[in-house]
C-alpha positions as CSV (number, residue, x, y, z in Angstrom):
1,X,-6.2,-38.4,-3.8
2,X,-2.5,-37.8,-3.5
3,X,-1.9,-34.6,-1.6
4,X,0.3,-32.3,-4.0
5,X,1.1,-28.8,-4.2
6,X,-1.4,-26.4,-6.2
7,X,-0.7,-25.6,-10.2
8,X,-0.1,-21.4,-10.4
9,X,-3.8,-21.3,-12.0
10,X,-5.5,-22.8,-9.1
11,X,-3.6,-21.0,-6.4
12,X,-4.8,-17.7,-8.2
13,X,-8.5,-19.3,-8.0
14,X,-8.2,-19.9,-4.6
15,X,-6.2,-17.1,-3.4
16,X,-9.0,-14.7,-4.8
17,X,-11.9,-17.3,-3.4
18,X,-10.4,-17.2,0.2
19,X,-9.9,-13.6,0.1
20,X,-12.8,-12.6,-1.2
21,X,-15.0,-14.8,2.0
22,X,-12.5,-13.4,4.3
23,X,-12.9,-9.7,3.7
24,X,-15.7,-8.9,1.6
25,X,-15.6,-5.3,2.2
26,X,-12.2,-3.7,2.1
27,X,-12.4,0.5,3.5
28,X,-9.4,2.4,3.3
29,X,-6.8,1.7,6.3
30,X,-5.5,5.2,6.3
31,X,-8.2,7.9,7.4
32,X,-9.2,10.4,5.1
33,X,-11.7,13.0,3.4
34,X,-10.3,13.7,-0.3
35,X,-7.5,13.2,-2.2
36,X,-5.2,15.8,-0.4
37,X,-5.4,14.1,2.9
38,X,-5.0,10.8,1.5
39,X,-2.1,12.0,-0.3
40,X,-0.5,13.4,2.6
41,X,-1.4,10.3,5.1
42,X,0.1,7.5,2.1
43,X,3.2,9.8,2.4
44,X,3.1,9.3,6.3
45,X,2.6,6.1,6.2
46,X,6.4,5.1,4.4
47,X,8.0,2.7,7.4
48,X,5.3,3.7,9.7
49,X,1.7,2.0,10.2
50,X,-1.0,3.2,9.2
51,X,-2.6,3.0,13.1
52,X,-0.1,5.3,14.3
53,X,-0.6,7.9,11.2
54,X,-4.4,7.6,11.9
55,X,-3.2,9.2,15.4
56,X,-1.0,11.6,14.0
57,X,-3.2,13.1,11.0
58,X,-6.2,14.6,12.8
59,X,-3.4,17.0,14.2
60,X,-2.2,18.0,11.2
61,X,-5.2,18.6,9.7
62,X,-6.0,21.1,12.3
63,X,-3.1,23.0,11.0
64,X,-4.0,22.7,7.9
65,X,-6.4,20.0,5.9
66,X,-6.0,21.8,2.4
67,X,-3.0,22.5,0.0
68,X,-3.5,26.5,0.3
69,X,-3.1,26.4,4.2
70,X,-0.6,23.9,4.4
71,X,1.4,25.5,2.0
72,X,1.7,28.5,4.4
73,X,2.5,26.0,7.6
74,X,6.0,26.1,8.8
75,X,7.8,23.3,8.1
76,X,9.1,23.3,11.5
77,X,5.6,23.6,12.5
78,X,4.9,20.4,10.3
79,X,7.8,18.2,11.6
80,X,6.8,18.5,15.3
81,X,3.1,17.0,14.4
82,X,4.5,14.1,12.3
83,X,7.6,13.6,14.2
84,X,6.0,9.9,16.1
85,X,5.5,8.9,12.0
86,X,9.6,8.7,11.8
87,X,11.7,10.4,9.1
88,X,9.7,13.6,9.8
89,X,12.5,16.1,8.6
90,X,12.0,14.8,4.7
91,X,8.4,14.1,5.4
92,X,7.6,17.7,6.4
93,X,9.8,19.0,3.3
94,X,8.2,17.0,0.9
95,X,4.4,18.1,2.4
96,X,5.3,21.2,2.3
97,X,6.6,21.3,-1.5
98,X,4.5,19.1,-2.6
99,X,1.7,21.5,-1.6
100,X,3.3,24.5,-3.2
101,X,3.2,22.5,-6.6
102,X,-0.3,21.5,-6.4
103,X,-1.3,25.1,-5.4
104,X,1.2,26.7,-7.9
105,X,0.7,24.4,-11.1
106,X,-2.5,22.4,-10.3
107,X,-4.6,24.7,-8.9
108,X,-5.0,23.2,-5.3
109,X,-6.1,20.1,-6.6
110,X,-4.3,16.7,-6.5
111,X,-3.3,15.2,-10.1
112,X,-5.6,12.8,-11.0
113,X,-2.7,11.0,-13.5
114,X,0.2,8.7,-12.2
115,X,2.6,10.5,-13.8
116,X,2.3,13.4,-12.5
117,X,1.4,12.5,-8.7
118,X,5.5,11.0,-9.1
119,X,6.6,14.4,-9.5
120,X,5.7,15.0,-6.8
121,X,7.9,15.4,-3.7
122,X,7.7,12.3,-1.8
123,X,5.4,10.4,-3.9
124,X,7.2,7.6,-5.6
125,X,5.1,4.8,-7.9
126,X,3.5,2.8,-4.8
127,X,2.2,6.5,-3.0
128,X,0.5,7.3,-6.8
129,X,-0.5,4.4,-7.1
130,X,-2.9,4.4,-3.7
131,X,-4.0,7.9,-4.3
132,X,-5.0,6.5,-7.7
133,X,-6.2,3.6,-6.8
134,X,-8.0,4.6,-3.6
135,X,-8.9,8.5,-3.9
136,X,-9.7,8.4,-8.0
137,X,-10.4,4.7,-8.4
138,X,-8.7,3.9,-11.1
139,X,-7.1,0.3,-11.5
140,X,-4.0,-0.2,-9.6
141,X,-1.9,-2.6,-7.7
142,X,0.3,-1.1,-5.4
143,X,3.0,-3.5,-4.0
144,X,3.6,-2.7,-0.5
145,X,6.1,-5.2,1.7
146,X,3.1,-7.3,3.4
147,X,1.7,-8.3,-0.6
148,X,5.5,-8.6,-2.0
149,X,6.5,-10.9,0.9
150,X,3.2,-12.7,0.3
151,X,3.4,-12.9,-3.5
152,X,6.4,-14.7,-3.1
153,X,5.0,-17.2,-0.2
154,X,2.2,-18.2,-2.9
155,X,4.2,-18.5,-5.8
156,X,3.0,-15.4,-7.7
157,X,6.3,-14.1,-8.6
158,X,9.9,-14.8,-8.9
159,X,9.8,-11.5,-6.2
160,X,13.2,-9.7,-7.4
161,X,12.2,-6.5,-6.8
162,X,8.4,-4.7,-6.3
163,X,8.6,-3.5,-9.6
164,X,8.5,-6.7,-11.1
165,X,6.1,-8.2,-8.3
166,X,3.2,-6.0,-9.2
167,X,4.1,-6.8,-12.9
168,X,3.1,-10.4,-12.4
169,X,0.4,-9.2,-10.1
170,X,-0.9,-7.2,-12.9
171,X,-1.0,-10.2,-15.3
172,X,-2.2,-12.9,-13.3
173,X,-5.4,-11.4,-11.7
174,X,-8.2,-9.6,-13.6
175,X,-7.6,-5.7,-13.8
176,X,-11.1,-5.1,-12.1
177,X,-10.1,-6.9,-8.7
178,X,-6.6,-4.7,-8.4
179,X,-8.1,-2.4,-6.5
180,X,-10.2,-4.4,-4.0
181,X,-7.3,-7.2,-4.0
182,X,-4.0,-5.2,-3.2
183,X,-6.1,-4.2,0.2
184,X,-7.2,-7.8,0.9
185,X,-3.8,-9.8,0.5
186,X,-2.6,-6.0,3.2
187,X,-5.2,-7.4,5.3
188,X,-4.4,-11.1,5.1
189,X,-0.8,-10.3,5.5
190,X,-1.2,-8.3,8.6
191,X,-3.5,-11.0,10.2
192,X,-2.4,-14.5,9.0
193,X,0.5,-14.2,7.0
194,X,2.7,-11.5,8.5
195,X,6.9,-11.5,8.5
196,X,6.9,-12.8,11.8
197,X,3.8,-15.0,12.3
198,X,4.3,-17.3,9.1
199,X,7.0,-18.3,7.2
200,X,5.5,-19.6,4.4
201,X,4.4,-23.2,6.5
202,X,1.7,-21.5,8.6
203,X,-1.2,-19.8,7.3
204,X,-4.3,-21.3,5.4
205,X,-3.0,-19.9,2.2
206,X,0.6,-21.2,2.2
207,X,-0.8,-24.7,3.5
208,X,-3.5,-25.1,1.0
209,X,-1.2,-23.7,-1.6
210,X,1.5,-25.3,-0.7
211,X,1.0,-28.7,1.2
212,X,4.2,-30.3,0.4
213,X,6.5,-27.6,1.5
214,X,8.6,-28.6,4.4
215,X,10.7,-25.9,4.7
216,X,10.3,-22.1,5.2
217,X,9.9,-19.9,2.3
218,X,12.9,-17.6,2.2
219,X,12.1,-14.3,0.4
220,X,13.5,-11.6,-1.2
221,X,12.8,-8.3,0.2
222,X,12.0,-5.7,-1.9
């Protein structure tokens, strides 16, 4: 049989079967208790990875681990914690806010509604998206670098911009494997198919997606 590239319909089939054998169970990256501290930790984790937040956080929950405490922290006192996570002089402002609001208008608890988690200092669509996602478990695909980089490497989307990467993600895959599927293509992405470590000619995915391709994928970042 002649060897030719995958039609978009089976590359979603097999993308989703390859996955799905290669990480059956998919726990949360970023350490956590509720949905406060994953709140605070997706924050963290904006240009920073999610091992060197997982350091950081078990500090600053010993300040505090609750938005009443934390909302009485210094920011000062919040920076010099989360200072190793980079940009730690908005980061601490926005913690520190955002915890005001949720003890002010939501009665110490975190939002459970996208809309209002982006009100929220610091929380733009892809942090309300993991928190609801991940801490409320409703359906969700939030589009981080690793799954726009590899969207476009598989020939998911035309990859202009995140927005419109999770709105093809969205359509092509079933709504009850968002959840369970944005962690999986993280976790491919950081093992087979990172920025550095495959340029769309290396990994299984790309190759059996794509056997024809000669040349590296050049994508669009987001």
């Amino acid at each position: 049989m002649a060897v030719r590239n995958l039609l978009k319909r089976e590359r979603v089939a097999y993308i989703q079967q390859q996955l799905e054998a290669l990480y059956p169970e998919t726990p949360v990256p970023l350490d956590h208790k509720d949905p406060y501290t994953l709140l605070v930790a997706v924050l963290l984790s904006a240009q920073c990875t999610d091992e060197r937040v997982n350091q950081v956080t078990p500090a600053l929950w010993k300040l505090a681990d609750n938005p009443r405490d934390m909302a009485l922290v210094a920011v000062e006192k919040i920076q010099a914690v989360i200072r190793p996570c980079g940009l730690s002089p908005q980061k601490s402002k926005a913690i520190s806010k955002l915890s005001q609001i949720l003890v002010n208008e939501y009665h110490s608890a975190v939002p459970e509604n996208m809309a209002a988690l982006e009100t929220l200092p610091g929380v733009g669509h892809k942090t309300a998206s993991v928190v609801m996602s991940q801490a409320f478990g409703h359906p969700a695909f939030p589009v981080d670098t690793h799954i726009h980089r590899l969207a476009q490497r598989w020939g998911l989307t035309s990859g202009r911009n995140v927005i419109q990467t999770e709105k093809d993600l969205k359509r092509l895959f079933p709504k009850e494997r968002w959840n369970k599927l944005h962690l999986q293509i993280i976790f491919y992405g950081r093992e087979f198919c990172s920025a550095r470590g495959c340029d769309g000619t290396q990994c299984e995915i790309c190759t059996t997606c794509y056997p024809m391709r000669k040349n590296p994928k050049k994508t669009k970042k987001a």
